[in-house]
mmCIF file of the N, C-alpha and C atoms, coordinates in Angstrom:
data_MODEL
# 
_entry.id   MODEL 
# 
loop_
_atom_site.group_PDB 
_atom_site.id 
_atom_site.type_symbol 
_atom_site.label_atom_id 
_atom_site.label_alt_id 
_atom_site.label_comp_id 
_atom_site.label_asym_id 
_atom_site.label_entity_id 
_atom_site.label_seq_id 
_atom_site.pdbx_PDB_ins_code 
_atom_site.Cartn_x 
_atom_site.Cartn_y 
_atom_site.Cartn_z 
_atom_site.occupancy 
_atom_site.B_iso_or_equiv 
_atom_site.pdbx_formal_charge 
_atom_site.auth_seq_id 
_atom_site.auth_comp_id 
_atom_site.auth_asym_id 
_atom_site.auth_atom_id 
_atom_site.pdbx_PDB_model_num 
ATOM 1   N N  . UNK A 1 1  ? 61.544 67.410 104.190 1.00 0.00 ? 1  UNK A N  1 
ATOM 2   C CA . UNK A 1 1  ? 62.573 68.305 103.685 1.00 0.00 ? 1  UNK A CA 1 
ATOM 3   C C  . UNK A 1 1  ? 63.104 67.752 102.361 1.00 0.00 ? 1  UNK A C  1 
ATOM 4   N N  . UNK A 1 2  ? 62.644 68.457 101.609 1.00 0.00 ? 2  UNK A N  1 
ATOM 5   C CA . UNK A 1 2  ? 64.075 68.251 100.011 1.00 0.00 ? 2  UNK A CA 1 
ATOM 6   C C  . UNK A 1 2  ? 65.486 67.998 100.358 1.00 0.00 ? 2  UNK A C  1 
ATOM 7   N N  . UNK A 1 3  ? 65.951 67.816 99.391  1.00 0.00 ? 3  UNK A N  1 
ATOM 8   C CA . UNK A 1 3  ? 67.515 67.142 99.783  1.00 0.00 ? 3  UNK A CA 1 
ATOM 9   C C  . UNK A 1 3  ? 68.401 68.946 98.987  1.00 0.00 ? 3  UNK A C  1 
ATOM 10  N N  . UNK A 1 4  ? 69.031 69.204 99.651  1.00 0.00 ? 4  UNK A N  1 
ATOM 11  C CA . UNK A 1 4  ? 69.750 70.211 98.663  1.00 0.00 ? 4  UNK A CA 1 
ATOM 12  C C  . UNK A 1 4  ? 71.196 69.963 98.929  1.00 0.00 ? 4  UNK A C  1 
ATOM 13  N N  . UNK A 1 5  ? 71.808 70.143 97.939  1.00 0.00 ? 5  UNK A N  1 
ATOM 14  C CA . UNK A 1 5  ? 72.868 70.375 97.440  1.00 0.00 ? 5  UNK A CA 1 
ATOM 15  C C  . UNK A 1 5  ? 74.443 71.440 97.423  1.00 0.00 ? 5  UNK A C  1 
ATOM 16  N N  . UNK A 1 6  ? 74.697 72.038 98.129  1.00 0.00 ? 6  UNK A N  1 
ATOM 17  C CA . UNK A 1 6  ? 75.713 72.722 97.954  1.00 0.00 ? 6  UNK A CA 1 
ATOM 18  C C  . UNK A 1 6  ? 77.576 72.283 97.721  1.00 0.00 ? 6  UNK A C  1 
ATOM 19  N N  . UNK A 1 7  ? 78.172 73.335 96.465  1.00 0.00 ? 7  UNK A N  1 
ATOM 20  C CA . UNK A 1 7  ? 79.586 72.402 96.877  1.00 0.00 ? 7  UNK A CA 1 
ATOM 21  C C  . UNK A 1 7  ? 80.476 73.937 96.654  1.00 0.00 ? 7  UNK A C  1 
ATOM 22  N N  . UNK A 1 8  ? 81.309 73.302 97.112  1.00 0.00 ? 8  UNK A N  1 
ATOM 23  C CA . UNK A 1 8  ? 82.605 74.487 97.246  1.00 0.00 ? 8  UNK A CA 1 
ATOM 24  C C  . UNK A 1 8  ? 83.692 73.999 96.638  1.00 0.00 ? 8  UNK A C  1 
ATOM 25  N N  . UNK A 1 9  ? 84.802 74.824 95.758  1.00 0.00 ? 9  UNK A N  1 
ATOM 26  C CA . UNK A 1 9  ? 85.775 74.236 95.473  1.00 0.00 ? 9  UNK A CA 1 
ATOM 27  C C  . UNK A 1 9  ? 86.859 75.191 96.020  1.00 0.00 ? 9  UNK A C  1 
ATOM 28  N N  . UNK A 1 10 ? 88.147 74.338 96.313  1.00 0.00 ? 10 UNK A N  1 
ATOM 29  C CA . UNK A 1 10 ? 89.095 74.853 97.386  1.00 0.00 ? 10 UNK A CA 1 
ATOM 30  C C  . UNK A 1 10 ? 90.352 73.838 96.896  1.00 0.00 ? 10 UNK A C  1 
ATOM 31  N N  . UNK A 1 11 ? 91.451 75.108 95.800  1.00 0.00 ? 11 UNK A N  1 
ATOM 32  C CA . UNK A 1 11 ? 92.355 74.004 95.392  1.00 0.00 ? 11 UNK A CA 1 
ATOM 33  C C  . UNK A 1 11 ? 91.509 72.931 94.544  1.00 0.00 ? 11 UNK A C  1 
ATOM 34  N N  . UNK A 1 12 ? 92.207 71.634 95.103  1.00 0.00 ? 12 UNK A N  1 
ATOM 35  C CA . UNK A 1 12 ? 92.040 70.649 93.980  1.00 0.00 ? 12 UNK A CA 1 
ATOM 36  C C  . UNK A 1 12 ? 91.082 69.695 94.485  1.00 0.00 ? 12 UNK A C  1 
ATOM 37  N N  . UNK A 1 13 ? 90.263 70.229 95.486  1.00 0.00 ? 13 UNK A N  1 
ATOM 38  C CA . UNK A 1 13 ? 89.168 69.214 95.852  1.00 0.00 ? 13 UNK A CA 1 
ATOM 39  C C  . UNK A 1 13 ? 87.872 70.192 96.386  1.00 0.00 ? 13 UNK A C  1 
ATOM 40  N N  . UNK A 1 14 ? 86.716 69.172 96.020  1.00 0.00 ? 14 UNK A N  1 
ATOM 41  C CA . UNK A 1 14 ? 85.388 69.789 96.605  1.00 0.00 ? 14 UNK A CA 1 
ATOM 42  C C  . UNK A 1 14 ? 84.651 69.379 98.247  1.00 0.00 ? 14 UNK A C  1 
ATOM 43  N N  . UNK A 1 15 ? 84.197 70.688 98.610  1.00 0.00 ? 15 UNK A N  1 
ATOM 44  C CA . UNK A 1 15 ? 83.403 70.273 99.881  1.00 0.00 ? 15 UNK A CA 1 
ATOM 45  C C  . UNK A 1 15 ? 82.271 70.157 99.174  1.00 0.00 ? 15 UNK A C  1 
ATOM 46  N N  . UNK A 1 16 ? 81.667 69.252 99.862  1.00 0.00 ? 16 UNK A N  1 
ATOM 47  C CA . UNK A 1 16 ? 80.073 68.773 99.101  1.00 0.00 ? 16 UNK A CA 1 
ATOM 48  C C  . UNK A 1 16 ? 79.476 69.016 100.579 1.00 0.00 ? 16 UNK A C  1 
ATOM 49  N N  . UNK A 1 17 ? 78.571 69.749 100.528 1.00 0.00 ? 17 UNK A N  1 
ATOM 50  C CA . UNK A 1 17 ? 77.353 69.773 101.823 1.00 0.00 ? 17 UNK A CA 1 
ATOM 51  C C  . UNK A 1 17 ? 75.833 69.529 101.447 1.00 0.00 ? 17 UNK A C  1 
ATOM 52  N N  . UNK A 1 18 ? 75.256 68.258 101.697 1.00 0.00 ? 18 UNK A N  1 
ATOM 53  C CA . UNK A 1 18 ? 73.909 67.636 101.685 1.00 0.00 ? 18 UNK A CA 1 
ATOM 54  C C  . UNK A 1 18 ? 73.074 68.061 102.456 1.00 0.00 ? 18 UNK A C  1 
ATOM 55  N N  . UNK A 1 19 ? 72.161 68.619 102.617 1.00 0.00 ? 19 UNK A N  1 
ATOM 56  C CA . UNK A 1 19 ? 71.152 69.305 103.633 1.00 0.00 ? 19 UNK A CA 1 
ATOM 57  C C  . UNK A 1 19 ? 69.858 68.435 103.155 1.00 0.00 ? 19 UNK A C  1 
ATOM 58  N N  . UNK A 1 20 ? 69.616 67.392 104.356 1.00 0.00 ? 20 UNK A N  1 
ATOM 59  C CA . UNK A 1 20 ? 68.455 66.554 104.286 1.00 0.00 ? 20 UNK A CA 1 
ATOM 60  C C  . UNK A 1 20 ? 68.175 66.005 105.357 1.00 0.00 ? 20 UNK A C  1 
ATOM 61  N N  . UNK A 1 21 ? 67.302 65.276 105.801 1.00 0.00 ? 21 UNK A N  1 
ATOM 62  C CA . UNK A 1 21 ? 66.305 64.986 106.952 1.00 0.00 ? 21 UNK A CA 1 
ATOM 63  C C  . UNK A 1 21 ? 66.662 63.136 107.093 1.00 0.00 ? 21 UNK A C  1 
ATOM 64  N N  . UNK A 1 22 ? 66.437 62.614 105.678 1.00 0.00 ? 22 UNK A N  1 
ATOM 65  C CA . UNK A 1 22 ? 66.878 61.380 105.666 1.00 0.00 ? 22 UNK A CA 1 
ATOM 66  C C  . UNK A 1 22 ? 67.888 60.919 105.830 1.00 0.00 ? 22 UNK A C  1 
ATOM 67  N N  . UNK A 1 23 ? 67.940 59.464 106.316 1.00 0.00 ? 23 UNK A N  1 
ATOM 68  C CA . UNK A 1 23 ? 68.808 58.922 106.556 1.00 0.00 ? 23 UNK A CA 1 
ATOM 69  C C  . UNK A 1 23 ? 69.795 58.525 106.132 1.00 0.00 ? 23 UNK A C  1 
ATOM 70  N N  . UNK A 1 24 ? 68.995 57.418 104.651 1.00 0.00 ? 24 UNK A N  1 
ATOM 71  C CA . UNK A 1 24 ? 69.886 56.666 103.877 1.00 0.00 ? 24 UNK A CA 1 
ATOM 72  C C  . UNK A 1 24 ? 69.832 57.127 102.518 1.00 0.00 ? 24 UNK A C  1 
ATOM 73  N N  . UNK A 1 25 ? 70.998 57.487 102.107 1.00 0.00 ? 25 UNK A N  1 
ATOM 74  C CA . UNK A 1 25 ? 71.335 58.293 100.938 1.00 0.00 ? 25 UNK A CA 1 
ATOM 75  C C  . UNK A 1 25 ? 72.553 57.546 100.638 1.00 0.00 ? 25 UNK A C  1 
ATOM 76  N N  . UNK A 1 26 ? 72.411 57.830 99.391  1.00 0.00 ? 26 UNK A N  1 
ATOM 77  C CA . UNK A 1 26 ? 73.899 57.811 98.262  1.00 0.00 ? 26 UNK A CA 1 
ATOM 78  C C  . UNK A 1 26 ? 74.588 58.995 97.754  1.00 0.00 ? 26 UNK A C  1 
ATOM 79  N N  . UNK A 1 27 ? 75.525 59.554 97.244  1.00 0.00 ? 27 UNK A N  1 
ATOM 80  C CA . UNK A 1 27 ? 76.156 60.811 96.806  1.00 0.00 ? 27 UNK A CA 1 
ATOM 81  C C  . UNK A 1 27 ? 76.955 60.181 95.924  1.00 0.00 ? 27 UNK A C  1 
ATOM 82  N N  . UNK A 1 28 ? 76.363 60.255 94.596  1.00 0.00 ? 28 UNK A N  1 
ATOM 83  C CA . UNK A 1 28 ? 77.572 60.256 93.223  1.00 0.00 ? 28 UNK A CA 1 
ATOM 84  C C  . UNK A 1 28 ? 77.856 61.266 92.784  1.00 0.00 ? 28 UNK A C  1 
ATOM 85  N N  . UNK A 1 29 ? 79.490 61.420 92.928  1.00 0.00 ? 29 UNK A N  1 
ATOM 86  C CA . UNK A 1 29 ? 80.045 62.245 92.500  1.00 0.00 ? 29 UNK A CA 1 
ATOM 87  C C  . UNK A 1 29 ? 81.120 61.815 91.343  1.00 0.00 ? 29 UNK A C  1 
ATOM 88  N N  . UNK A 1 30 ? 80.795 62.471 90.287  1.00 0.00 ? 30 UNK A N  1 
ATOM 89  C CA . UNK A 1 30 ? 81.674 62.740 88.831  1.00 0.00 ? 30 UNK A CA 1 
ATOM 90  C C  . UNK A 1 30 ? 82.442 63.279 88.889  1.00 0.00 ? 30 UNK A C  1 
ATOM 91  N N  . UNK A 1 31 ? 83.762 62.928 88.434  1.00 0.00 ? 31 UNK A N  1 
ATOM 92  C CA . UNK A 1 31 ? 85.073 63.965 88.325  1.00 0.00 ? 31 UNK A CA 1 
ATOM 93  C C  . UNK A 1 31 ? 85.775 63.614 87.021  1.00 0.00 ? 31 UNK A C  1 
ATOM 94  N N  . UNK A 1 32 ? 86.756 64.400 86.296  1.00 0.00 ? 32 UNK A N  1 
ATOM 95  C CA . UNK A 1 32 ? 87.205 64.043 84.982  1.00 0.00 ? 32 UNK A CA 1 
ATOM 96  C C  . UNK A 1 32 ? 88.059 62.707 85.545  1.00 0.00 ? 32 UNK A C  1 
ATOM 97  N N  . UNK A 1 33 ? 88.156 61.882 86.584  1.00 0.00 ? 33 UNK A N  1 
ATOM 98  C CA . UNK A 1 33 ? 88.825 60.547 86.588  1.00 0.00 ? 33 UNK A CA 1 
ATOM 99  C C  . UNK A 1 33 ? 87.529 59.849 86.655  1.00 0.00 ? 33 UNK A C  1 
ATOM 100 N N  . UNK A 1 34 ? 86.509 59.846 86.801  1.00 0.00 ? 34 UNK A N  1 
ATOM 101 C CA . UNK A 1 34 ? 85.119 59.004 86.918  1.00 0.00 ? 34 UNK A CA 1 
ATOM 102 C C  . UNK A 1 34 ? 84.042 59.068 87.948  1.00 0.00 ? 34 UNK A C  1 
ATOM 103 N N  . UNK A 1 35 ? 83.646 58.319 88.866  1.00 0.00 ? 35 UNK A N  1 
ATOM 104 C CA . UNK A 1 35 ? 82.513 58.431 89.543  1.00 0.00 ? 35 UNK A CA 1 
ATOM 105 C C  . UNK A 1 35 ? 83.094 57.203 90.824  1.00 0.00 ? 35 UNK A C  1 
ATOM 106 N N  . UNK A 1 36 ? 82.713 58.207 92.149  1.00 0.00 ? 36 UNK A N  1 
ATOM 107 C CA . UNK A 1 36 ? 82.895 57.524 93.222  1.00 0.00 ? 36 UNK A CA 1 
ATOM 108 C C  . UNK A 1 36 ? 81.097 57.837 94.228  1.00 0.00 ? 36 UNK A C  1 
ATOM 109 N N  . UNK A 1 37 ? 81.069 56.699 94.388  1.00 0.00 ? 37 UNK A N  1 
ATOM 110 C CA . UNK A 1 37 ? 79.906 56.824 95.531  1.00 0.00 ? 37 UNK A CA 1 
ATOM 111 C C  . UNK A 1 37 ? 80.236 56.637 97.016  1.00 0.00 ? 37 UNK A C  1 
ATOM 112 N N  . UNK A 1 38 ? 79.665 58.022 97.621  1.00 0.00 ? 38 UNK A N  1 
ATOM 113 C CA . UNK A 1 38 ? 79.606 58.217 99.291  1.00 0.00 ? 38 UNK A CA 1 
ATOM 114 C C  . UNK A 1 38 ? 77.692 57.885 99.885  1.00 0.00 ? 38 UNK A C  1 
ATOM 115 N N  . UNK A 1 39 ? 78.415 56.592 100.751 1.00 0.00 ? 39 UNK A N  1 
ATOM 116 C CA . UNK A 1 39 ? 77.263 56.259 101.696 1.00 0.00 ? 39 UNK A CA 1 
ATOM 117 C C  . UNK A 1 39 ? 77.355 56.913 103.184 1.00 0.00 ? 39 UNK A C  1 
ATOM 118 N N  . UNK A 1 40 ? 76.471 57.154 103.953 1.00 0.00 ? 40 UNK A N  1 
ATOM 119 C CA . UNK A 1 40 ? 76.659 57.364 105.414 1.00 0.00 ? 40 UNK A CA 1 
ATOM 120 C C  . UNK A 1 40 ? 77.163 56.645 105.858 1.00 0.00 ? 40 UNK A C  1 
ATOM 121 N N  . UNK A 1 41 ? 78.029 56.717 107.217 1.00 0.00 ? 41 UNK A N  1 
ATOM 122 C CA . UNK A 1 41 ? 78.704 55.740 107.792 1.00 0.00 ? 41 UNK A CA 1 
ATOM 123 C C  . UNK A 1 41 ? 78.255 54.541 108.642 1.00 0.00 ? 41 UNK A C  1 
ATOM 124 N N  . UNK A 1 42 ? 76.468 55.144 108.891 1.00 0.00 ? 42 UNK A N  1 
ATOM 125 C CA . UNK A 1 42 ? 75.756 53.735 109.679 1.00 0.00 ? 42 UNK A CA 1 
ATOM 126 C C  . UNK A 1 42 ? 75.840 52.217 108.899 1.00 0.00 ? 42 UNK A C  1 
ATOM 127 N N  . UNK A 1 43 ? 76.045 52.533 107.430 1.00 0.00 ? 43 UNK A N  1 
ATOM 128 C CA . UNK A 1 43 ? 75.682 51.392 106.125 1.00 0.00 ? 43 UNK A CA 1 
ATOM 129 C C  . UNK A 1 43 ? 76.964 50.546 106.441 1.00 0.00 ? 43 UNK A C  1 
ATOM 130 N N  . UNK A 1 44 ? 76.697 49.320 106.837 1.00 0.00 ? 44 UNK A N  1 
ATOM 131 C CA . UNK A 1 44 ? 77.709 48.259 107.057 1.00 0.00 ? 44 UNK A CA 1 
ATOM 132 C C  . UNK A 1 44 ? 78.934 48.362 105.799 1.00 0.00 ? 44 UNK A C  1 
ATOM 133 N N  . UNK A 1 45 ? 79.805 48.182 105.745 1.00 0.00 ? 45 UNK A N  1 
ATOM 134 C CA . UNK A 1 45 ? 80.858 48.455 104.604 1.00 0.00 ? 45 UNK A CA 1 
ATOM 135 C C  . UNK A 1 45 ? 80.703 46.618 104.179 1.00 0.00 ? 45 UNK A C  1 
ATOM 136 N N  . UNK A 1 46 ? 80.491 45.824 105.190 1.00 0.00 ? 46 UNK A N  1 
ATOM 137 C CA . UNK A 1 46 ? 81.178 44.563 104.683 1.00 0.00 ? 46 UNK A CA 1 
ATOM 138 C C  . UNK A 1 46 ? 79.856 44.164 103.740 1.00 0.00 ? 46 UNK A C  1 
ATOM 139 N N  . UNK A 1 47 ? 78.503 44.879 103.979 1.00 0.00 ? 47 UNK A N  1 
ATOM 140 C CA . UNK A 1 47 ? 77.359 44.552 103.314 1.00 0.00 ? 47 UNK A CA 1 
ATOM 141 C C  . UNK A 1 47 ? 77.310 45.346 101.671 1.00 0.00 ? 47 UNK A C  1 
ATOM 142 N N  . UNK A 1 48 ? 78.042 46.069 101.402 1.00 0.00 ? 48 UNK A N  1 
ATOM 143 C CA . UNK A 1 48 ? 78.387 46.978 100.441 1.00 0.00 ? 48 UNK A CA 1 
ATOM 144 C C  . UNK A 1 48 ? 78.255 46.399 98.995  1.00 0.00 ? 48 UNK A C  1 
ATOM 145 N N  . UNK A 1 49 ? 77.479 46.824 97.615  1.00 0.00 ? 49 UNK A N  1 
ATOM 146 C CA . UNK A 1 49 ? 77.683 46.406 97.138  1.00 0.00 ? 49 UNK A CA 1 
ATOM 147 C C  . UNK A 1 49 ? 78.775 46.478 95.533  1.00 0.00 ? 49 UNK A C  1 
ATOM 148 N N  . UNK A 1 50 ? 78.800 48.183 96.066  1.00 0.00 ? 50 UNK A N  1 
ATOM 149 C CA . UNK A 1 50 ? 79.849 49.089 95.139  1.00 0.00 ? 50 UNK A CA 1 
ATOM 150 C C  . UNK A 1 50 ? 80.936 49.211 96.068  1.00 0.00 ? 50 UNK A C  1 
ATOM 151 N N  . UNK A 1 51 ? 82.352 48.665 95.835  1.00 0.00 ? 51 UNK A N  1 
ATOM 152 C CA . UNK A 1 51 ? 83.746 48.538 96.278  1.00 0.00 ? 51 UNK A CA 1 
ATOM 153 C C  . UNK A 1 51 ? 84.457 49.546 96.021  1.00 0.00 ? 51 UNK A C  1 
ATOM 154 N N  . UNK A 1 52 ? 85.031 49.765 97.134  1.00 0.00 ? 52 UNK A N  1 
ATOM 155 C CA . UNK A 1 52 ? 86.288 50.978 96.763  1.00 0.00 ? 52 UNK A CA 1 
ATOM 156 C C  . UNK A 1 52 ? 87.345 51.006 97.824  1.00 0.00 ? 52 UNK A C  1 
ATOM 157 N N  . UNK A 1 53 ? 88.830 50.679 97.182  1.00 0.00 ? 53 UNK A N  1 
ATOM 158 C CA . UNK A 1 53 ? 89.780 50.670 98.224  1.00 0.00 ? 53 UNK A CA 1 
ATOM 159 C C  . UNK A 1 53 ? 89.897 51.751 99.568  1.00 0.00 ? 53 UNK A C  1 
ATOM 160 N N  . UNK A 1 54 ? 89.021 53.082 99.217  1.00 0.00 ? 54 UNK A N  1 
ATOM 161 C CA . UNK A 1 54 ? 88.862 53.643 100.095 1.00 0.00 ? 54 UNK A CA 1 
ATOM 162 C C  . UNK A 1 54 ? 87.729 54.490 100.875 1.00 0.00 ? 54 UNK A C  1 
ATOM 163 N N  . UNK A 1 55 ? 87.211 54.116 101.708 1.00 0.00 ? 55 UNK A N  1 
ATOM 164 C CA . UNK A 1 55 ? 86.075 53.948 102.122 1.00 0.00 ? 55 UNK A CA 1 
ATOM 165 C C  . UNK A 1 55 ? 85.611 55.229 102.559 1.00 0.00 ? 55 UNK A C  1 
ATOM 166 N N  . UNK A 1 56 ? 85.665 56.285 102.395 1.00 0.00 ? 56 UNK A N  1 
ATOM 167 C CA . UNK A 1 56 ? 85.753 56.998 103.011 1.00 0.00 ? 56 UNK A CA 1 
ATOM 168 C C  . UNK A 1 56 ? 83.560 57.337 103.385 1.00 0.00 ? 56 UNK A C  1 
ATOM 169 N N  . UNK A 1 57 ? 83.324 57.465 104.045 1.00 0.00 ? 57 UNK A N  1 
ATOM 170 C CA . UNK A 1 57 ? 82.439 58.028 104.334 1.00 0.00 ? 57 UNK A CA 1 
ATOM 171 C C  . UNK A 1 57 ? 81.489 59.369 104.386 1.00 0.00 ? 57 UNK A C  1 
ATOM 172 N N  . UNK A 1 58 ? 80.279 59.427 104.528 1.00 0.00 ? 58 UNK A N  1 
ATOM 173 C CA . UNK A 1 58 ? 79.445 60.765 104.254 1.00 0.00 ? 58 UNK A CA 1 
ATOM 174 C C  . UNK A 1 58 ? 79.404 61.073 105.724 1.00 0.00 ? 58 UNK A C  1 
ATOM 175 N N  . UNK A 1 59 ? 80.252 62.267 106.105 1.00 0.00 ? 59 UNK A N  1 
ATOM 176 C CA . UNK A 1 59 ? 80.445 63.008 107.432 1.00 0.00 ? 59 UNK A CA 1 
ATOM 177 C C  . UNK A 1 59 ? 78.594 63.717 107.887 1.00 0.00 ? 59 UNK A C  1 
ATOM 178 N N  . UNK A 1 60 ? 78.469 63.150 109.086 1.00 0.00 ? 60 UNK A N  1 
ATOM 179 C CA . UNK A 1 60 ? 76.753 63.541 109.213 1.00 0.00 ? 60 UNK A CA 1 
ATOM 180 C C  . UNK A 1 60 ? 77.425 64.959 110.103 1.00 0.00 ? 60 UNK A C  1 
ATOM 181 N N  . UNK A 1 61 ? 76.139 65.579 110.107 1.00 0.00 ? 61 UNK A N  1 
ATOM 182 C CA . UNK A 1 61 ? 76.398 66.859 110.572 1.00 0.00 ? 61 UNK A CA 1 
ATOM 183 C C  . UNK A 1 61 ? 74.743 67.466 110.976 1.00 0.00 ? 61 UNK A C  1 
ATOM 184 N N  . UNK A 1 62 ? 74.747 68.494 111.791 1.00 0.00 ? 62 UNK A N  1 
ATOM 185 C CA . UNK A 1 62 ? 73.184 68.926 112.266 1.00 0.00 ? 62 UNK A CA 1 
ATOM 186 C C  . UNK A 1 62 ? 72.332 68.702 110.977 1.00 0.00 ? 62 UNK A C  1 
ATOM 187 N N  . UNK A 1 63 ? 72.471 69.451 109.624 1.00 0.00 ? 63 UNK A N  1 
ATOM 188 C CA . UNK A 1 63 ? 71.630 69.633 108.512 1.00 0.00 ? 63 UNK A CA 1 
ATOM 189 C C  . UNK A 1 63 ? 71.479 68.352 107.569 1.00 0.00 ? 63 UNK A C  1 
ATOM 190 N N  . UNK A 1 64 ? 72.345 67.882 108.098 1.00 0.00 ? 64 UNK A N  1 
ATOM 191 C CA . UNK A 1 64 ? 72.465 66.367 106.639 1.00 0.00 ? 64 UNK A CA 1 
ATOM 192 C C  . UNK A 1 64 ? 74.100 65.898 106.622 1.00 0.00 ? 64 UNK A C  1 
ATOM 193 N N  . UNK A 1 65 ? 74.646 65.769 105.692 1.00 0.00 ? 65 UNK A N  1 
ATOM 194 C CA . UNK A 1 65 ? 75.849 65.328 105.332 1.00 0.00 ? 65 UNK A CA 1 
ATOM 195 C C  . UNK A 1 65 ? 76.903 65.804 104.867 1.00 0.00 ? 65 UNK A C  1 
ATOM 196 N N  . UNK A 1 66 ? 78.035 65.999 105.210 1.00 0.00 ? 66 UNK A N  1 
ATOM 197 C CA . UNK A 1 66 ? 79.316 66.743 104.151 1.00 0.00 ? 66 UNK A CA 1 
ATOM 198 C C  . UNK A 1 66 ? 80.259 65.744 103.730 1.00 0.00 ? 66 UNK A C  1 
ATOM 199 N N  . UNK A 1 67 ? 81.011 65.964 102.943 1.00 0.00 ? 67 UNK A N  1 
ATOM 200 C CA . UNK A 1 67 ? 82.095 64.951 102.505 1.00 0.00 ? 67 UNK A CA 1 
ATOM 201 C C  . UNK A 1 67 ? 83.070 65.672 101.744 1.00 0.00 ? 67 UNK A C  1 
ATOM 202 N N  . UNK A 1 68 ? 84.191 65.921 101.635 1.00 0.00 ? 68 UNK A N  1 
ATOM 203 C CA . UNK A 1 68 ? 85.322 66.112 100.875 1.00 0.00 ? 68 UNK A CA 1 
ATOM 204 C C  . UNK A 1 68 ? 86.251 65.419 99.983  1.00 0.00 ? 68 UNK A C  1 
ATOM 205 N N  . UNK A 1 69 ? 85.576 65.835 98.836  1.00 0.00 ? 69 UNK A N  1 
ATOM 206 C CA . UNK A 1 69 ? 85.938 64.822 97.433  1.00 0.00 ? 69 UNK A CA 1 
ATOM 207 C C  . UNK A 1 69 ? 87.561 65.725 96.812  1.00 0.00 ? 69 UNK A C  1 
ATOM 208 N N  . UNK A 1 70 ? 88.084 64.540 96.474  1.00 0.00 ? 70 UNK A N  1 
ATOM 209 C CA . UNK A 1 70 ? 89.594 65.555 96.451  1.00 0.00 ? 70 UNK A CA 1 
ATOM 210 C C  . UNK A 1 70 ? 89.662 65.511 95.144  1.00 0.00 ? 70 UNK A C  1 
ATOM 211 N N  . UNK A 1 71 ? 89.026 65.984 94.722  1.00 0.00 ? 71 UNK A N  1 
ATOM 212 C CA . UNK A 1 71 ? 89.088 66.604 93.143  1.00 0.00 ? 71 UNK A CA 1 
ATOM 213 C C  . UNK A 1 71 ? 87.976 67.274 92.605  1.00 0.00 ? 71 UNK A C  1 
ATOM 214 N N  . UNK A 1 72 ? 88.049 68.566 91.942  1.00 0.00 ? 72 UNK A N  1 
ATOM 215 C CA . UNK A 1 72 ? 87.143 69.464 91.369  1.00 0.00 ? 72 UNK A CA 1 
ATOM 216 C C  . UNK A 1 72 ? 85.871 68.545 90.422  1.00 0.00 ? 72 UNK A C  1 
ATOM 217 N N  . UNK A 1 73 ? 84.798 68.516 90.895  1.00 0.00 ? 73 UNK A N  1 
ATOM 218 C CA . UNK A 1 73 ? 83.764 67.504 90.536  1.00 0.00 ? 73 UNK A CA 1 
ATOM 219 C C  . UNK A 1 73 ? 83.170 68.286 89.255  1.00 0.00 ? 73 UNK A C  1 
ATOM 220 N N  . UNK A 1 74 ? 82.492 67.374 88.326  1.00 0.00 ? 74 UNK A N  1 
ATOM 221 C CA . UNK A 1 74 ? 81.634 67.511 87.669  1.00 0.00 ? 74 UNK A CA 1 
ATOM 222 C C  . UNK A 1 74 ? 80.437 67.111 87.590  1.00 0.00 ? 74 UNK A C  1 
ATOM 223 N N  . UNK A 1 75 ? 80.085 66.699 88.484  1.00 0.00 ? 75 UNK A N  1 
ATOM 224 C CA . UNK A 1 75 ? 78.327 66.503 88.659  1.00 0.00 ? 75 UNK A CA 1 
ATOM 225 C C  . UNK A 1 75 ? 78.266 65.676 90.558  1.00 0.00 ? 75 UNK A C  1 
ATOM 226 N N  . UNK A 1 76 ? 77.165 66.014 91.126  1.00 0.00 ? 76 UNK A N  1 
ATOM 227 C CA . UNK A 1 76 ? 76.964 65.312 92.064  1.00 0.00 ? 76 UNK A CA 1 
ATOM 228 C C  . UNK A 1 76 ? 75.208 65.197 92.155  1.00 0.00 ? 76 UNK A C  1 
ATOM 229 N N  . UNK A 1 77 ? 74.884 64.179 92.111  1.00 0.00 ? 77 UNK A N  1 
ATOM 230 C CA . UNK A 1 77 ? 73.393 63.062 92.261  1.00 0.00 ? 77 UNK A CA 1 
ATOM 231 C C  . UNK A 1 77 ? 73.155 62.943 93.795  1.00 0.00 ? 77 UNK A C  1 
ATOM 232 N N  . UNK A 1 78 ? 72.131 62.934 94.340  1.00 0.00 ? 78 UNK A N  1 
ATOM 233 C CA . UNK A 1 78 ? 72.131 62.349 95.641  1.00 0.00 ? 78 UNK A CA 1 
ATOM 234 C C  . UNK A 1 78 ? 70.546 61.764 95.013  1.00 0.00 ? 78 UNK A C  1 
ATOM 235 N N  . UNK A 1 79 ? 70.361 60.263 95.877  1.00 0.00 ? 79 UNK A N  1 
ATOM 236 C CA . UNK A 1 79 ? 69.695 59.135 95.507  1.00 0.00 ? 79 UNK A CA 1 
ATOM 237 C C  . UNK A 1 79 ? 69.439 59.102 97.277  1.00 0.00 ? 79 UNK A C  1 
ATOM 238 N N  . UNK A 1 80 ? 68.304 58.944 97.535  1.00 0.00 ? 80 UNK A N  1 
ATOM 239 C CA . UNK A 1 80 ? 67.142 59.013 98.682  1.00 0.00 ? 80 UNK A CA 1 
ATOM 240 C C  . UNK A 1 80 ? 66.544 57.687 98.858  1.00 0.00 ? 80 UNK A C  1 
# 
């Protein structure tokens, strides 16, 4: 399966929905404050090598992944 992409904006933040088969993924997401990366939640945090006071995680779901980025994005990457 390809990885696809969908996002929604709602107010002042985006739903991001990942539709993929794989496991281990990254999700960079761009916003006019900069770039935060979402890992799945199996990925050890203490093994991590990009830091962020808040950890929030890539919500798994039947199709792949969702996550809710609280601000209107300008680009999102997903890395396989």
């Amino acid at each position: 399966m390809e990885v696809s992409v969908t996002t929604q904006e709602n107010k002042n933040e985006t739903e991001i929905i990942i539709e993929t088969d794989k496991q281990e993924i990254a999700v960079i997401v761009r916003d006019k404050g900069g770039e935060r990366i979402y890992l799945p939640h199996e990925i050890d945090k203490n093994n991590r090598t990009y830091y962020t006071d808040d950890n929030q995680d890539l919500e798994e779901t039947k199709t792949g992944y969702r996550v809710l980025h609280p601000q209107i994005v300008e680009n999102v990457n997903v890395i396989s």
